[in-house]
LUMZA-737844 format. One record per residue (C-alpha): residue number from 0; x, y, z. Coordinates in Angstrom, 1 decimal, m for minus. Layout:
// residues N
+-----+--------+--------+--------+
:   n :      u :      v :      w :
+-----+--------+--------+--------+
: NUM :      X :      Y :      Z :
...
+-----+--------+--------+--------+
This chain:
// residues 182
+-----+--------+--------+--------+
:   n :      u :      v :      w :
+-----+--------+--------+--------+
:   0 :    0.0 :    0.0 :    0.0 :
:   1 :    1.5 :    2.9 :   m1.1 :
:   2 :    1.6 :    5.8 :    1.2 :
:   3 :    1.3 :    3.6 :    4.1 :
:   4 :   m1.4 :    4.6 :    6.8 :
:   5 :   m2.2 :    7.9 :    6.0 :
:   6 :   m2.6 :    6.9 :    2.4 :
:   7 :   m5.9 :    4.9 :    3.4 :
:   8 :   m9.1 :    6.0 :    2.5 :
:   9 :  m11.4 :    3.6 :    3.9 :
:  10 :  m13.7 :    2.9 :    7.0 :
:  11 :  m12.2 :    3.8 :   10.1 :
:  12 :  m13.0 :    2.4 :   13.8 :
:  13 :  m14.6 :    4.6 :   15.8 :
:  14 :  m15.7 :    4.4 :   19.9 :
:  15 :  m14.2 :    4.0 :   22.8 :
:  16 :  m11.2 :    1.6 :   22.7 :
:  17 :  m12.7 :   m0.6 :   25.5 :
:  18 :  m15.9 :   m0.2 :   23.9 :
:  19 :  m17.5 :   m3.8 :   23.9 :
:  20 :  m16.2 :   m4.8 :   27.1 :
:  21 :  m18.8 :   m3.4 :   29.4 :
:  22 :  m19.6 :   m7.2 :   31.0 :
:  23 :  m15.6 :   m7.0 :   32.0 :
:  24 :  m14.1 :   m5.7 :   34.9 :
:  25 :  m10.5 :   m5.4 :   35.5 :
:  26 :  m10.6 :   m7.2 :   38.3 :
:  27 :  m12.2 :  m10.2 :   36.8 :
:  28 :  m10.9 :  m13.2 :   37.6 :
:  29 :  m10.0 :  m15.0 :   34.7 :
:  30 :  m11.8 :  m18.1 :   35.3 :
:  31 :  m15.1 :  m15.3 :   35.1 :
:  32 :  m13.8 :  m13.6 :   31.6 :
:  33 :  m13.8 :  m17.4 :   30.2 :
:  34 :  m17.3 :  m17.9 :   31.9 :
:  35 :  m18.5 :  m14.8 :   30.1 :
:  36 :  m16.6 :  m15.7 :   26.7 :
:  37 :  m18.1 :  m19.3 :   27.0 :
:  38 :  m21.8 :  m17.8 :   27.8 :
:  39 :  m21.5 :  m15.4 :   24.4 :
:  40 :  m20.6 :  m18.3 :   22.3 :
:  41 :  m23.8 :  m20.3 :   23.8 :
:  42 :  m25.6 :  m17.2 :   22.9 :
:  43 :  m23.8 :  m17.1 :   19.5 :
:  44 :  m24.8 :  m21.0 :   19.1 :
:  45 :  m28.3 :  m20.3 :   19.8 :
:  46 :  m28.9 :  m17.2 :   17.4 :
:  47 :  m27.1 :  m19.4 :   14.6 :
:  48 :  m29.2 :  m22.1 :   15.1 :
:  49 :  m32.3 :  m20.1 :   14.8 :
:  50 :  m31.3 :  m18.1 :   11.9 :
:  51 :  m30.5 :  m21.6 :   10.3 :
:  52 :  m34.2 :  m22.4 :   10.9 :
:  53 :  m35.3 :  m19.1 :    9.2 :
:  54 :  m33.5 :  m19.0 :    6.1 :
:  55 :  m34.5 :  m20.8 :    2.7 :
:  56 :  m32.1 :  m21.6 :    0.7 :
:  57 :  m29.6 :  m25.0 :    1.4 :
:  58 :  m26.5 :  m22.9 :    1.2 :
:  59 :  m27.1 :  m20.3 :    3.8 :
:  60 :  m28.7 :  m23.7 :    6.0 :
:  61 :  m25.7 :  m25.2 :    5.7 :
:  62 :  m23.1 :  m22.1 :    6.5 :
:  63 :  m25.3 :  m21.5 :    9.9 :
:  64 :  m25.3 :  m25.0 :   10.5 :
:  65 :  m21.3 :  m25.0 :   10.3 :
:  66 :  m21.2 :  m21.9 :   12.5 :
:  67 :  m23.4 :  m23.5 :   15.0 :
:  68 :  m20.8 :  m26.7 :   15.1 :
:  69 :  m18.1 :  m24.1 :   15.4 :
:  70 :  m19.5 :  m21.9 :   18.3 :
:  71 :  m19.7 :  m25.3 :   19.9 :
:  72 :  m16.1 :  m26.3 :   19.7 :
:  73 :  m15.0 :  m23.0 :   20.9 :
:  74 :  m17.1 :  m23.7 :   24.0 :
:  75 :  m15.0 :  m26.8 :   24.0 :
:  76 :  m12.1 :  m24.6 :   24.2 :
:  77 :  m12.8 :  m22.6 :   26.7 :
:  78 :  m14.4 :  m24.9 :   29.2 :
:  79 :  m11.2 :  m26.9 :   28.9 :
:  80 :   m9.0 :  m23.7 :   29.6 :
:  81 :  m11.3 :  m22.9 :   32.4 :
:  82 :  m10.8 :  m26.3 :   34.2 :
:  83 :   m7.1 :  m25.7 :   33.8 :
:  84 :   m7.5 :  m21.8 :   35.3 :
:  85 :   m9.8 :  m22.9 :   38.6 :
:  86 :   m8.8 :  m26.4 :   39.4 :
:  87 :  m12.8 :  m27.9 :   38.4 :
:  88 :  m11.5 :  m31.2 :   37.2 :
:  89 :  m15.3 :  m32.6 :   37.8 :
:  90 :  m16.6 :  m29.5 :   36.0 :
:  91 :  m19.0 :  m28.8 :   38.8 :
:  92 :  m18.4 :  m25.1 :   38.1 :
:  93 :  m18.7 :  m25.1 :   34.3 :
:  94 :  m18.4 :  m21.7 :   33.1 :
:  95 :  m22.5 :  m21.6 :   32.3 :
:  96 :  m22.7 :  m21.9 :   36.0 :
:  97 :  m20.8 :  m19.0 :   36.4 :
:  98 :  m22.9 :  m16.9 :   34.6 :
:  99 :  m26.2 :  m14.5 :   35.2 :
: 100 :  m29.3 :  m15.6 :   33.8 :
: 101 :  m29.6 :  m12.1 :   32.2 :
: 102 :  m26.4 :  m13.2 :   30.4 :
: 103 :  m27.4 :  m16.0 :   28.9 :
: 104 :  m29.8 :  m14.6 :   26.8 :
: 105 :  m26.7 :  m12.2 :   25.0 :
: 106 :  m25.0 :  m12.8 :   22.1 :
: 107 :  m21.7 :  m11.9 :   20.7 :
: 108 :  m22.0 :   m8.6 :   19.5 :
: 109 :  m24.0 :   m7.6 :   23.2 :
: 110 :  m27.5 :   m7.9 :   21.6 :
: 111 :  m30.2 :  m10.3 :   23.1 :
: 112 :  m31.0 :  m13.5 :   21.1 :
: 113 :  m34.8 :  m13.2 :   20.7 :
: 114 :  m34.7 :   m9.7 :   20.2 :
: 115 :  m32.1 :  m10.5 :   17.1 :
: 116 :  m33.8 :  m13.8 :   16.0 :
: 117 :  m37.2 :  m11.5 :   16.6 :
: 118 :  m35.4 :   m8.9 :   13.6 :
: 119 :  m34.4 :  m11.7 :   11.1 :
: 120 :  m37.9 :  m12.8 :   11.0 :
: 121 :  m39.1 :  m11.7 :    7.4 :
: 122 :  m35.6 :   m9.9 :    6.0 :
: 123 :  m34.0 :  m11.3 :    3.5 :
: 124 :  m30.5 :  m13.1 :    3.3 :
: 125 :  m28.3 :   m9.9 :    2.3 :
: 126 :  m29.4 :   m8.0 :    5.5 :
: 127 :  m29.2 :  m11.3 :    7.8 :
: 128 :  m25.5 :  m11.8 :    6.8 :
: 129 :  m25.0 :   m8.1 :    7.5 :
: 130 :  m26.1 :   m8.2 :   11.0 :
: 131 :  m24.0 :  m11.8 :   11.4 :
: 132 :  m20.9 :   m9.8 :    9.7 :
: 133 :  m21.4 :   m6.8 :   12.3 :
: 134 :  m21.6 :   m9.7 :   15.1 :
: 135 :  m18.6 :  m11.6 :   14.7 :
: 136 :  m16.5 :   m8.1 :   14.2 :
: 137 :  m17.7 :   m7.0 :   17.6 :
: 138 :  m16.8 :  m10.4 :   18.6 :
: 139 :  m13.5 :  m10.3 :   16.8 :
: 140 :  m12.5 :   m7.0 :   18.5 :
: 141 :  m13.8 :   m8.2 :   21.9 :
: 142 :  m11.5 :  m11.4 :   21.7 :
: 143 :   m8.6 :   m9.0 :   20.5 :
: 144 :   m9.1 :   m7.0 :   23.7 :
: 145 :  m10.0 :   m9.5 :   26.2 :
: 146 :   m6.5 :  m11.4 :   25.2 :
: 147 :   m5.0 :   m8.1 :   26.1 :
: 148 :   m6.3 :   m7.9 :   29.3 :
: 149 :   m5.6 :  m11.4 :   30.8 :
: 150 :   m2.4 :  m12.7 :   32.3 :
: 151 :   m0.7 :  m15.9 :   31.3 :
: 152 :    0.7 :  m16.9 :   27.8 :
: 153 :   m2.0 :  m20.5 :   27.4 :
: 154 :   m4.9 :  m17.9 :   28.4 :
: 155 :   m3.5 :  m15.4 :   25.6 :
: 156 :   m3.2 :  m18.3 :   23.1 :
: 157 :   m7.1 :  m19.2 :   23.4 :
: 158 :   m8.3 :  m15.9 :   22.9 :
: 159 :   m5.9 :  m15.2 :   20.2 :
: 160 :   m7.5 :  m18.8 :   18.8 :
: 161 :  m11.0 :  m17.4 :   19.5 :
: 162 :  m10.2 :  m14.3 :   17.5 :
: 163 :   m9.0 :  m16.1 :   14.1 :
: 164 :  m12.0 :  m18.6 :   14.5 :
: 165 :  m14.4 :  m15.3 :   14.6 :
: 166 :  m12.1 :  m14.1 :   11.5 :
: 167 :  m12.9 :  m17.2 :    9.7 :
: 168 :  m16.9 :  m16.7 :   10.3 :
: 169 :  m16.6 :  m13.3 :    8.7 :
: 170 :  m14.8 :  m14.6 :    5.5 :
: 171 :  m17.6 :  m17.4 :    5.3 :
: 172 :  m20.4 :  m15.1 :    6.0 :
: 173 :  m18.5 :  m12.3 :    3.6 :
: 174 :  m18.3 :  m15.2 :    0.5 :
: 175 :  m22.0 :  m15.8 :    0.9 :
: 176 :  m23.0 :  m12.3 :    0.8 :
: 177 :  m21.1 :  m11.7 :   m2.2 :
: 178 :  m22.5 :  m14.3 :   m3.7 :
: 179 :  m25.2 :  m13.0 :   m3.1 :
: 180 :  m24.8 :   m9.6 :   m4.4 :
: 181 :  m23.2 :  m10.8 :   m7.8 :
+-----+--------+--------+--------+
């Protein structure tokens, strides 16, 4: 790129630049970050599934279908890091215990599932993959920050996993929307 940084001319960041970590506190324990992080991929999971359930055609079925199995696995990955973190071997304290009932019905992104799942009802694919785009780059930028803020190098490593996961959702929800466009 010539020019380097000040040659760019396209869409800038704005906000805060802890914007999106309102559930966090500094003094968070991080067995309670990965409790949250585990609780917004459940969210994530859920929204997914139901969007899966809304749209027509087999192709957009079978992307959401994919990013349900994938929101799975990284609950995988962070109920093992928890159990590493807090010493549950048993998982008596699995991070969904650990969480508020009000947050399990958020998302990635901060938004509430039904009220989400409530907006998808009757729009079309192009503004569905829009809102799922803006979602995983909130939750792109939230994993970004939150492996900032925590201690230990195998703690850094799962968010930093987390993050390219949520990068790989917006290149497959990205594809299908230009498809859709051309």
């Amino acid at each position: 790129m010539e020019g380097g940084i000040n040659a760019w001319n396209g869409l800038v960041a704005t906000g805060a630049p802890d914007a999106g970590m309102a559930y966090f506190s500094d003094k968070d324990k991080p067995e309670e970050i990965i409790a949250l992080a585990w609780a917004l991929e459940e969210g994530a999971r859920r929204y997914y599934s139901g969007i899966g359930e809304l749209v027509k055609d087999q192709r957009s079925k079978d992307l959401f279908k994919s990013l349900v199995a994938d929101e799975v696995r990284h609950k995988s990955m962070l109920i093992r890091l928890h159990k590493e973190l807090s010493g549950d071997v048993d998982g008596s304290e699995l991070p969904g215990a650990l969480t508020s009932e009000e947050l399990s019905e958020v998302m990635e992104g901060g938004m509430r599932i039904n009220e989400a799942l409530n907006w998808a009802e009757g729009k079309g694919i192009k503004e569905i993959l829009d809102f799922s785009i803006a979602m995983e780059i909130n939750s792109y930028d939230l994993y970004m920050k939150m492996e900032r803020s925590i201690e230990g190098e195998d703690t850094k490593k799962i968010f930093t996993a987390l993050a390219d996961e949520e990068k790989k959702h917006l290149d497959q929800l990205a594809s299908l929307l230009n498809e859709e466009v051309q």
